[in-house]
mmJSON file of the N, C-alpha and C atoms, coordinates in Angstrom:
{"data_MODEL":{"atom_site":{
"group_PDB":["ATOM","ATOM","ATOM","ATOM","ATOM","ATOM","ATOM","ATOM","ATOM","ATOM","ATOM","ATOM","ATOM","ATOM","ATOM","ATOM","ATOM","ATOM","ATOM","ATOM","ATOM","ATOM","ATOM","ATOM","ATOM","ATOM","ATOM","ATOM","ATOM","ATOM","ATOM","ATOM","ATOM","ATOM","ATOM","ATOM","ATOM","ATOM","ATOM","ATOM","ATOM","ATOM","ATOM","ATOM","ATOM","ATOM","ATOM","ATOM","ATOM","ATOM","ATOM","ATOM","ATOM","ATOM","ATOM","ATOM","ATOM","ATOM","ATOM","ATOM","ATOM","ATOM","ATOM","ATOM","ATOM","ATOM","ATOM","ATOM","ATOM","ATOM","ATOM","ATOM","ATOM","ATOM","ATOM","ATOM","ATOM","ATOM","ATOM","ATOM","ATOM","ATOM","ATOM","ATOM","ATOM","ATOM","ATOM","ATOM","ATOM","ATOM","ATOM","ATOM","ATOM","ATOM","ATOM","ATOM","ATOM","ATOM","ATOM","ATOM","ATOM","ATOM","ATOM","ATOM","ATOM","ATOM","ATOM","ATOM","ATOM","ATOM","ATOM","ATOM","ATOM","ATOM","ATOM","ATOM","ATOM","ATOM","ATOM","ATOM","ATOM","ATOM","ATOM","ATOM","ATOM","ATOM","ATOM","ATOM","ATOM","ATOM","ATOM","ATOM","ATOM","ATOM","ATOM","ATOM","ATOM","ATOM","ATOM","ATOM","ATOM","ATOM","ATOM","ATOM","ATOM","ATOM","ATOM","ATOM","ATOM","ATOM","ATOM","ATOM","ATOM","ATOM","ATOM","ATOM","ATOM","ATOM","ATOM","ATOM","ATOM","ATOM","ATOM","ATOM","ATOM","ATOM","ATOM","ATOM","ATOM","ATOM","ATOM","ATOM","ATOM","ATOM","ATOM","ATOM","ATOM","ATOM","ATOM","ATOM","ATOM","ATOM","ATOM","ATOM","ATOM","ATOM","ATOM","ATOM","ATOM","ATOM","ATOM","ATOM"],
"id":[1,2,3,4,5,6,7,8,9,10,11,12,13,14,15,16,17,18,19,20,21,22,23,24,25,26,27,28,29,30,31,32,33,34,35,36,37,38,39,40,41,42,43,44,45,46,47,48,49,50,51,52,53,54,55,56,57,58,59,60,61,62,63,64,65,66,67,68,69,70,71,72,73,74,75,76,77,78,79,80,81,82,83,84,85,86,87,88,89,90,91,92,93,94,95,96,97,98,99,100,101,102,103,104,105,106,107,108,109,110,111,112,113,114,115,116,117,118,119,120,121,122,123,124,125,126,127,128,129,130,131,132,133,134,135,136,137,138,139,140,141,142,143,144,145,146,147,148,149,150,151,152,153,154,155,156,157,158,159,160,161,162,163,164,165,166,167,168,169,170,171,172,173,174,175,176,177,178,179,180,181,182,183,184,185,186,187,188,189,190,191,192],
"type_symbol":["N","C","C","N","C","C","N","C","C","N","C","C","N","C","C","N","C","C","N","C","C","N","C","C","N","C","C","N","C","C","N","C","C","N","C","C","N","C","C","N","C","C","N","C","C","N","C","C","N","C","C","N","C","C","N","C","C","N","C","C","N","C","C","N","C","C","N","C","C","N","C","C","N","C","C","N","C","C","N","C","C","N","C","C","N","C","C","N","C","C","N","C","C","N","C","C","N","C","C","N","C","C","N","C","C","N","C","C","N","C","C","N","C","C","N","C","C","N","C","C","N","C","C","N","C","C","N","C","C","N","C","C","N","C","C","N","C","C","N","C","C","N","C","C","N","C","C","N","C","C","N","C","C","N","C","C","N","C","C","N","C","C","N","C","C","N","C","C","N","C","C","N","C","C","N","C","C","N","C","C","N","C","C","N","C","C","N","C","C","N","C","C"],
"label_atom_id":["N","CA","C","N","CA","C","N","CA","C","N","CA","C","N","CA","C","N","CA","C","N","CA","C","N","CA","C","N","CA","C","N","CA","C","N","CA","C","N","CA","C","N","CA","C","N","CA","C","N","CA","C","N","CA","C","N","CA","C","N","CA","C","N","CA","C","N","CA","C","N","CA","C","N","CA","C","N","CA","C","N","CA","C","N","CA","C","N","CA","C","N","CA","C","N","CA","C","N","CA","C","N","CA","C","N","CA","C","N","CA","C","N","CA","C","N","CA","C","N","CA","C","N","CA","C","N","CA","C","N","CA","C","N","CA","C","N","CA","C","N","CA","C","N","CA","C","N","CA","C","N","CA","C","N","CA","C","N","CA","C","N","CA","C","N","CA","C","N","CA","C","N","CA","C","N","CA","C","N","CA","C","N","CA","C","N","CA","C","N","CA","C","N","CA","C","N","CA","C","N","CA","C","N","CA","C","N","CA","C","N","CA","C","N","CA","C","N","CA","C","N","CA","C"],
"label_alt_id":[null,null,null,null,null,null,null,null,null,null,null,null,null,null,null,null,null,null,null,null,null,null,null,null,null,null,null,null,null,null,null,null,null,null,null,null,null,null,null,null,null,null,null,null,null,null,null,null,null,null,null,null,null,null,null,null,null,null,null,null,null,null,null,null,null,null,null,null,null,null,null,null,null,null,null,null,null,null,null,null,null,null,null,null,null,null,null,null,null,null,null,null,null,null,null,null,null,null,null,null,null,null,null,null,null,null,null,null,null,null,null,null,null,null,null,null,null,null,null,null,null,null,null,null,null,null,null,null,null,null,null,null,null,null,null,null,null,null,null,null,null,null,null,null,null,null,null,null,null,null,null,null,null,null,null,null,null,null,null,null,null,null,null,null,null,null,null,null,null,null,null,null,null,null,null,null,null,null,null,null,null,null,null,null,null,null,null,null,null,null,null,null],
"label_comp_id":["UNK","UNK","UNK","UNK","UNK","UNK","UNK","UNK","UNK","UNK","UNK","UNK","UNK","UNK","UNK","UNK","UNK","UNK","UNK","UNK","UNK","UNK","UNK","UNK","UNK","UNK","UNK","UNK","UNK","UNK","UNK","UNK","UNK","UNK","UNK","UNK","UNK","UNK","UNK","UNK","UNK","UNK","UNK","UNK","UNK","UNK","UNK","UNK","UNK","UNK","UNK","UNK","UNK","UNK","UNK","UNK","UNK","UNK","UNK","UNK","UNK","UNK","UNK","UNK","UNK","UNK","UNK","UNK","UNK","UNK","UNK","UNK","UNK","UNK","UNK","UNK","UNK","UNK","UNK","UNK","UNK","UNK","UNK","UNK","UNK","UNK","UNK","UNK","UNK","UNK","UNK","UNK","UNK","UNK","UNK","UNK","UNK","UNK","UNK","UNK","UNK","UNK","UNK","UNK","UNK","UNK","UNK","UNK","UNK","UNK","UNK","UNK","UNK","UNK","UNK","UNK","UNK","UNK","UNK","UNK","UNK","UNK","UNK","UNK","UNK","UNK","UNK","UNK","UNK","UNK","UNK","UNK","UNK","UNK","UNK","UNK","UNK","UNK","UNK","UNK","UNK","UNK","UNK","UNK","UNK","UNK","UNK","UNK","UNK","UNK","UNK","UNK","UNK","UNK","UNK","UNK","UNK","UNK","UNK","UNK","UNK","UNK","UNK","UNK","UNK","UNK","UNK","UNK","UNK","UNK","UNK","UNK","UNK","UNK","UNK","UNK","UNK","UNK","UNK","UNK","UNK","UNK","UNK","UNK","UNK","UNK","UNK","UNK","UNK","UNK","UNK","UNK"],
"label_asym_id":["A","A","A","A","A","A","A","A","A","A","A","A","A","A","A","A","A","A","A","A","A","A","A","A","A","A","A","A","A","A","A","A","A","A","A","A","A","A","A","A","A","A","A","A","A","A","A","A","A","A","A","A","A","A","A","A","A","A","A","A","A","A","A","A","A","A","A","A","A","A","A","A","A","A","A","A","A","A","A","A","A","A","A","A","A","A","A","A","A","A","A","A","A","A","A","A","A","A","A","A","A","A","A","A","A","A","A","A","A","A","A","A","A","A","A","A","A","A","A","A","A","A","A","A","A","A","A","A","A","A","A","A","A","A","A","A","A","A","A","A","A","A","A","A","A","A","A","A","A","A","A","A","A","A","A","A","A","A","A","A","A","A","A","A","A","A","A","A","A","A","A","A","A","A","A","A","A","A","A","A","A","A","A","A","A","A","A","A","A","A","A","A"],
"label_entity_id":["1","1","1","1","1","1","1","1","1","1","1","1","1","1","1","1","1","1","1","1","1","1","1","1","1","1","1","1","1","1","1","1","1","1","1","1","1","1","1","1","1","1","1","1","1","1","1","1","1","1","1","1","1","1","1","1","1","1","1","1","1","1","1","1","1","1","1","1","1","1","1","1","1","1","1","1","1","1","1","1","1","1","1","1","1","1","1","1","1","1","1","1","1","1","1","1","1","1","1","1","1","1","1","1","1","1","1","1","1","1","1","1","1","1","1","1","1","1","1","1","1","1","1","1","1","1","1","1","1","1","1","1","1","1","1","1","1","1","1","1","1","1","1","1","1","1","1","1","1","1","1","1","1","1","1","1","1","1","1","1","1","1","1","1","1","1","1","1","1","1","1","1","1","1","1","1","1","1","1","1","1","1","1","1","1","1","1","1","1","1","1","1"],
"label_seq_id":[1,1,1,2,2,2,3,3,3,4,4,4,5,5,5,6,6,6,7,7,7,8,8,8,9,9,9,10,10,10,11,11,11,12,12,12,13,13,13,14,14,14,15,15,15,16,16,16,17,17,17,18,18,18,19,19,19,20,20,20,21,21,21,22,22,22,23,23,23,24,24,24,25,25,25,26,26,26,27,27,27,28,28,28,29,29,29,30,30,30,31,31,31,32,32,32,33,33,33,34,34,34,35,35,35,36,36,36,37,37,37,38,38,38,39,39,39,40,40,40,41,41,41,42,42,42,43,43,43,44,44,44,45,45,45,46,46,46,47,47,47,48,48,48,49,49,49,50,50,50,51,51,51,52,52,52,53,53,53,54,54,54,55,55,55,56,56,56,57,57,57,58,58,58,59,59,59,60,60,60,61,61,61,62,62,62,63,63,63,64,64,64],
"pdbx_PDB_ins_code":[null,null,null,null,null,null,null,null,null,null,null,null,null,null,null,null,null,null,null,null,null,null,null,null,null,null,null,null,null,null,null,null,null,null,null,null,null,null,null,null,null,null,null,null,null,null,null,null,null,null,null,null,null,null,null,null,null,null,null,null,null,null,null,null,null,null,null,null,null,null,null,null,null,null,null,null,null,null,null,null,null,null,null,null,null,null,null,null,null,null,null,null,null,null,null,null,null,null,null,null,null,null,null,null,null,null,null,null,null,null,null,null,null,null,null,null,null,null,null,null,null,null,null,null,null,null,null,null,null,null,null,null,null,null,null,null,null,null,null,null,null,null,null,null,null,null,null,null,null,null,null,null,null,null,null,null,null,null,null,null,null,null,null,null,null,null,null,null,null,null,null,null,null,null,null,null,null,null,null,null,null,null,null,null,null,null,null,null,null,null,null,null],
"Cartn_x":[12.215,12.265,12.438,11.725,12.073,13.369,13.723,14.782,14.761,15.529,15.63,16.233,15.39,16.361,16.709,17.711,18.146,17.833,17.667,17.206,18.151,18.564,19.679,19.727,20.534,20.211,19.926,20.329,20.025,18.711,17.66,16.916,15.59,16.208,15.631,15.495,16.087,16.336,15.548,15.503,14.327,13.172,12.358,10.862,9.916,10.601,9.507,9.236,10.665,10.459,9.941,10.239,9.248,7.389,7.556,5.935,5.475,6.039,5.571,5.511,6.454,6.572,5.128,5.084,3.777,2.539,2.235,0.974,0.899,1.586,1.893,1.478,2.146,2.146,0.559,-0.18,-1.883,-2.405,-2.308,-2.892,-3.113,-1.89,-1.399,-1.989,-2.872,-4.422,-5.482,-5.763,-6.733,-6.331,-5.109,-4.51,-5.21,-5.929,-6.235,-6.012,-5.068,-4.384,-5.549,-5.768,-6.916,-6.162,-6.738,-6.334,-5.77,-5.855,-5.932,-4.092,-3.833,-2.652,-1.81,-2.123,-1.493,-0.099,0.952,1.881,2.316,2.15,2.408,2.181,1.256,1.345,0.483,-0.356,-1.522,-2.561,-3.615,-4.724,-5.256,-5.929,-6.956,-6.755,-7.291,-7.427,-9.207,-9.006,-10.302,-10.659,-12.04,-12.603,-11.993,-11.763,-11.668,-13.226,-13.993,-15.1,-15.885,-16.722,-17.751,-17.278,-17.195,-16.451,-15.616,-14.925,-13.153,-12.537,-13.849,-13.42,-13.857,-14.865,-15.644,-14.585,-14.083,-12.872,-12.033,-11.541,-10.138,-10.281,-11.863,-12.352,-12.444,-12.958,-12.589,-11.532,-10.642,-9.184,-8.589,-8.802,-8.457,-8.957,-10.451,-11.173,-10.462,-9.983,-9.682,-8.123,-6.963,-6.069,-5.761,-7.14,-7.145,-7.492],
"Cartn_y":[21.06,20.087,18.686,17.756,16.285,15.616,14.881,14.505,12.962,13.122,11.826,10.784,9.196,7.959,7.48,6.513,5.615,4.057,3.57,2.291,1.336,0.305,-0.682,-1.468,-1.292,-2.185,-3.451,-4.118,-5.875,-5.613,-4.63,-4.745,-4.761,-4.39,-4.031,-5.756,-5.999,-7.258,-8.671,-8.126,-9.296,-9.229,-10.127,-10.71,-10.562,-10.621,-9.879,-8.513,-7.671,-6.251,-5.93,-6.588,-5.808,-6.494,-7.108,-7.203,-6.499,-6.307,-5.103,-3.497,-3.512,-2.411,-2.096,-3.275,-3.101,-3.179,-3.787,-3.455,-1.982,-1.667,-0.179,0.675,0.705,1.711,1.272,0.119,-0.52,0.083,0.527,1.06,2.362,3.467,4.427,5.702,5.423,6.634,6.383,5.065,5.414,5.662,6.194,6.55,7.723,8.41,9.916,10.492,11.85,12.135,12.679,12.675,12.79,15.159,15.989,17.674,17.656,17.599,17.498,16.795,15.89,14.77,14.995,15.951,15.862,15.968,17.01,17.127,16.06,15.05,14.194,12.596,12.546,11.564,10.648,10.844,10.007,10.377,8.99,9.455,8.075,7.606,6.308,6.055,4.802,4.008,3.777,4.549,4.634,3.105,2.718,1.589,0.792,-0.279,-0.882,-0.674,-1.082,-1.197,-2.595,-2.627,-4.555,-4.873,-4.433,-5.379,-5.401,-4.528,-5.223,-6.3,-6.009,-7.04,-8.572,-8.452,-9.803,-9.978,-9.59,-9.908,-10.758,-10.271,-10.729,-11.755,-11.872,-13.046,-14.849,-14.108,-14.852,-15.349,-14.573,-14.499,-15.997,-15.647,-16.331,-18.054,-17.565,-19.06,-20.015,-19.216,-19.858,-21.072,-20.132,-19.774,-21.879,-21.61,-23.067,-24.287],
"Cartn_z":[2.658,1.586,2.173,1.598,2.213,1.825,2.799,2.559,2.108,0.76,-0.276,0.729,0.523,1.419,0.199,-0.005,-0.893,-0.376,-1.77,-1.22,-1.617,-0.822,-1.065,-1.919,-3.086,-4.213,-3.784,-2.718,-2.412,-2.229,-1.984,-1.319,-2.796,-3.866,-5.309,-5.627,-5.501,-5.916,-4.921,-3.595,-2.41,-3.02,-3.637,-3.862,-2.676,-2.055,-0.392,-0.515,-0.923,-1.096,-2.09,-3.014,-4.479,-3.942,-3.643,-3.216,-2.298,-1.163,-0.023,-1.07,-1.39,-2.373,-3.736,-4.385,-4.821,-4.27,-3.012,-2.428,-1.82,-1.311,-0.902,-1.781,-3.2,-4.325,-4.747,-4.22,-5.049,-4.158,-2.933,-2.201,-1.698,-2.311,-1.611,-2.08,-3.216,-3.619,-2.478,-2.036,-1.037,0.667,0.679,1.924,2.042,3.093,3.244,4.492,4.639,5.985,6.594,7.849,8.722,8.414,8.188,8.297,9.621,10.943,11.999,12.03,11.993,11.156,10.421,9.219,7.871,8.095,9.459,8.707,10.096,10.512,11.345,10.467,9.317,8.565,8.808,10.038,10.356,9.709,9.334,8.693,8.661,7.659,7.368,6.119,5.937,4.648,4.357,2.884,2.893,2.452,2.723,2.015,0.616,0.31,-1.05,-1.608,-1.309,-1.771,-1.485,-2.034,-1.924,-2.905,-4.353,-5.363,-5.539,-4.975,-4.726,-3.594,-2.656,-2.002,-2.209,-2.846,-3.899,-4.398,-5.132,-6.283,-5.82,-4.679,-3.828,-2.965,-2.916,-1.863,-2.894,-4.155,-5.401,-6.154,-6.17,-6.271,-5.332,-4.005,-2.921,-3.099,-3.037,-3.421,-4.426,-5.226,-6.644,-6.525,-5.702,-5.236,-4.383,-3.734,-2.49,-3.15],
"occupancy":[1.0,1.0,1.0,1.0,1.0,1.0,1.0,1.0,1.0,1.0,1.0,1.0,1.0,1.0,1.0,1.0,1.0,1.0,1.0,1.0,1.0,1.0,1.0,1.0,1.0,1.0,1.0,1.0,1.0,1.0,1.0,1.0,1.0,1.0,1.0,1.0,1.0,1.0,1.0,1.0,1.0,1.0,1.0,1.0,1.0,1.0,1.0,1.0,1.0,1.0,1.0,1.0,1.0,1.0,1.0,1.0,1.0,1.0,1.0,1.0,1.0,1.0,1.0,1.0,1.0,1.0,1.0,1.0,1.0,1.0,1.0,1.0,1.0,1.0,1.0,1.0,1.0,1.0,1.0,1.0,1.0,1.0,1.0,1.0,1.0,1.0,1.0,1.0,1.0,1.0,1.0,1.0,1.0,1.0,1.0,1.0,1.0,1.0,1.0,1.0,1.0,1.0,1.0,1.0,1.0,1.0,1.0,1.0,1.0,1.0,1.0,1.0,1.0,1.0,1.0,1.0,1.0,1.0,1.0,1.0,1.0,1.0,1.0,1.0,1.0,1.0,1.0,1.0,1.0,1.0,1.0,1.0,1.0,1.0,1.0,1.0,1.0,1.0,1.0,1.0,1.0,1.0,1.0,1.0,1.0,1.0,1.0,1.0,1.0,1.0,1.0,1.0,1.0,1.0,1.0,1.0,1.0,1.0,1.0,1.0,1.0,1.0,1.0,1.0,1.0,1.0,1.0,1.0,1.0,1.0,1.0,1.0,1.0,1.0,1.0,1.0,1.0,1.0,1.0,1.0,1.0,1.0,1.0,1.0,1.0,1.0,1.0,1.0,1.0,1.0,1.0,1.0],
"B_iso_or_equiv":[0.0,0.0,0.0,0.0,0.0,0.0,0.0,0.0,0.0,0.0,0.0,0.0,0.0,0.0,0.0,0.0,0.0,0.0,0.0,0.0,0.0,0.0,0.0,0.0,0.0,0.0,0.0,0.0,0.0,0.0,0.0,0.0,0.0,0.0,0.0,0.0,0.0,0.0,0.0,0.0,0.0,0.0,0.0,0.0,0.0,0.0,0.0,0.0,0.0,0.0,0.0,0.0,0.0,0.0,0.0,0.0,0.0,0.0,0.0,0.0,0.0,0.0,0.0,0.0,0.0,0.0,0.0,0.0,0.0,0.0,0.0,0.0,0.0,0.0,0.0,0.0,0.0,0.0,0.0,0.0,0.0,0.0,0.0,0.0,0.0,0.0,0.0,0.0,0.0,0.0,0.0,0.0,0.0,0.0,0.0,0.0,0.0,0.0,0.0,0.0,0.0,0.0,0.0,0.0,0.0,0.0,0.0,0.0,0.0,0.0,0.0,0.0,0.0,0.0,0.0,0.0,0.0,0.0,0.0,0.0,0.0,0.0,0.0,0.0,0.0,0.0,0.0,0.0,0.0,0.0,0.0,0.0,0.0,0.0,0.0,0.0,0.0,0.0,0.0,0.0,0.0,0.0,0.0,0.0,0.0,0.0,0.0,0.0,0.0,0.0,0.0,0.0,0.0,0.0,0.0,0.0,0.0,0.0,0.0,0.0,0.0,0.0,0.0,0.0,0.0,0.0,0.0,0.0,0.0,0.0,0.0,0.0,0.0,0.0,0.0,0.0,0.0,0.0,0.0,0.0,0.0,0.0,0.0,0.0,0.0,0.0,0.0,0.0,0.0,0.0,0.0,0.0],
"pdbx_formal_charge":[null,null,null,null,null,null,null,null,null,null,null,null,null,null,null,null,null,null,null,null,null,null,null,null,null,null,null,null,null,null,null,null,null,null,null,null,null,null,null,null,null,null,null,null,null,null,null,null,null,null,null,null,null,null,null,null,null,null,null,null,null,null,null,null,null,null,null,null,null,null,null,null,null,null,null,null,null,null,null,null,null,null,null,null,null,null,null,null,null,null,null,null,null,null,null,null,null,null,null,null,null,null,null,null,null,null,null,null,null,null,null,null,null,null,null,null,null,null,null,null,null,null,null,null,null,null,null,null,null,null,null,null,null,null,null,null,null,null,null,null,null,null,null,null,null,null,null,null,null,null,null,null,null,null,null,null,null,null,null,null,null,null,null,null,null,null,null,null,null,null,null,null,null,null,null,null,null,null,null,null,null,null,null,null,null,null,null,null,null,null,null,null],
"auth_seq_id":[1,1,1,2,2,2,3,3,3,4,4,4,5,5,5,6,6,6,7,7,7,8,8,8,9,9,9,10,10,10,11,11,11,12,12,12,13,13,13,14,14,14,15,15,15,16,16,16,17,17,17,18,18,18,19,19,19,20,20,20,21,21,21,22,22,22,23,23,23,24,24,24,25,25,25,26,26,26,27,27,27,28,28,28,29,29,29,30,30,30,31,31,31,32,32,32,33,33,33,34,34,34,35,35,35,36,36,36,37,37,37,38,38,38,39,39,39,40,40,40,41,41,41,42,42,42,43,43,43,44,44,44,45,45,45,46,46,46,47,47,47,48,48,48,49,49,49,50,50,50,51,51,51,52,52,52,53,53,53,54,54,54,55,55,55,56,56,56,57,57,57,58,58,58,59,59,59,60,60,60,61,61,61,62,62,62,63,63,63,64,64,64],
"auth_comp_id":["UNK","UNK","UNK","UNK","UNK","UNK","UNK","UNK","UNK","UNK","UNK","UNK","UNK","UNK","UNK","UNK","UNK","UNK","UNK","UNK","UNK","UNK","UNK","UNK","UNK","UNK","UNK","UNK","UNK","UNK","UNK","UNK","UNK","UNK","UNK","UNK","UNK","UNK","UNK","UNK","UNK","UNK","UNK","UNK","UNK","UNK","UNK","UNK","UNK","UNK","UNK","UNK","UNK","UNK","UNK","UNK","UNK","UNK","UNK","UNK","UNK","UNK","UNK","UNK","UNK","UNK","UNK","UNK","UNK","UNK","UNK","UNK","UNK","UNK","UNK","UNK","UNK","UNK","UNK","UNK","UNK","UNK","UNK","UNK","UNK","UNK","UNK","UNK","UNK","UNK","UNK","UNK","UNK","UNK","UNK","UNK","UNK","UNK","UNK","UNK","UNK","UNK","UNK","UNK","UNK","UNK","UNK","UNK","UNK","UNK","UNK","UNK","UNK","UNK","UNK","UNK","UNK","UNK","UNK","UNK","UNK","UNK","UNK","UNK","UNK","UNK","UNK","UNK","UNK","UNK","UNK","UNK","UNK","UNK","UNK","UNK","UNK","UNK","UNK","UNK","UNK","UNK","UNK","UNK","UNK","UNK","UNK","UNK","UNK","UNK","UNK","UNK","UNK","UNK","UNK","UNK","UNK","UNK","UNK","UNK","UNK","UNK","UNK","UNK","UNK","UNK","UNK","UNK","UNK","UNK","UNK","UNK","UNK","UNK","UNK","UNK","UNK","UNK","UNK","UNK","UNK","UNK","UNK","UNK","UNK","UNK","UNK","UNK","UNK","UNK","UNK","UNK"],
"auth_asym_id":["A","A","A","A","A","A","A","A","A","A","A","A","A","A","A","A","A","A","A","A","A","A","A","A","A","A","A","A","A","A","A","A","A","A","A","A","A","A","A","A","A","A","A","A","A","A","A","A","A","A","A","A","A","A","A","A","A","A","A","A","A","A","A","A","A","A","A","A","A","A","A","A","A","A","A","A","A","A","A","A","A","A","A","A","A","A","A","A","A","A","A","A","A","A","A","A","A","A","A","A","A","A","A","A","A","A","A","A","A","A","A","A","A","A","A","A","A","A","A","A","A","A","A","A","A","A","A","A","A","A","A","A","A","A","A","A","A","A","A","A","A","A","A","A","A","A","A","A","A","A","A","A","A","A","A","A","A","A","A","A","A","A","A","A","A","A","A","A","A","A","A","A","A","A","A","A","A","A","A","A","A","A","A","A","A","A","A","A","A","A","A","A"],
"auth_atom_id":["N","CA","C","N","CA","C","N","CA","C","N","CA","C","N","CA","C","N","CA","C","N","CA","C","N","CA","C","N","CA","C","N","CA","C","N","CA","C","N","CA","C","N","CA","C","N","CA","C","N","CA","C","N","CA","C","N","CA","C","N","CA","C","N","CA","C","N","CA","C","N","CA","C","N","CA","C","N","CA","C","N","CA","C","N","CA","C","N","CA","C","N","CA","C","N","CA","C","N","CA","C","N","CA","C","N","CA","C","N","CA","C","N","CA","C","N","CA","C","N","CA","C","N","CA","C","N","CA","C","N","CA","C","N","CA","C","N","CA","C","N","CA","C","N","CA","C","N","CA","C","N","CA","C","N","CA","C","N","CA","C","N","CA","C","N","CA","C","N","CA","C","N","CA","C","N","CA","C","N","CA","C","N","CA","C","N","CA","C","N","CA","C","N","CA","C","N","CA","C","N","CA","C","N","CA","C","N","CA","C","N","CA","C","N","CA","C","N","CA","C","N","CA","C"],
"pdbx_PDB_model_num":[1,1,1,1,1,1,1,1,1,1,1,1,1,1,1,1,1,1,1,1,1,1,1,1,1,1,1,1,1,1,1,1,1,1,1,1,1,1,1,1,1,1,1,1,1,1,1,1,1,1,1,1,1,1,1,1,1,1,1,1,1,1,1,1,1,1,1,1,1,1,1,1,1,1,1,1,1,1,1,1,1,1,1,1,1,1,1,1,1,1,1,1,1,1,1,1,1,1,1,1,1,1,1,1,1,1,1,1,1,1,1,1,1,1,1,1,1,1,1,1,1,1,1,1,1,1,1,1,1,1,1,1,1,1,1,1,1,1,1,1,1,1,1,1,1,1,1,1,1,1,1,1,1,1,1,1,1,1,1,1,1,1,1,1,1,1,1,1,1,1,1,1,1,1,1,1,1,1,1,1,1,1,1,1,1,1,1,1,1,1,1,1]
}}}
């Protein structure tokens, strides 16, 4: 069984951490463990895509 970490309430509360925290959780469906890996935790990030990355390149533009 895995073993539960706790997370430091100061740490609920850092604006750095809740943002690392949400890109992680935006990203963490296209994580895929390489079979070979799986119970070691290595694997790849699959592609965003071309229009997601249009998006974000737009996003950015907008941003400057």
């Amino acid at each position: 069984m895995a073993e539960e970490t706790e997370i430091d309430p100061k740490l609920l509360e850092d604006p750095v951490f809740q943002r690392v925290l949400a890109d992680s959780l935006e990203i963490q469906d296209r994580f895929s463990a390489e079979p070979v890996y799986a119970k070691t935790g290595k694997g790849y990030l699959k592609s965003a895509g071309v229009e997601e990355l249009k998006k974000i390149k737009e996003e950015k533009a907008a941003e400057e």
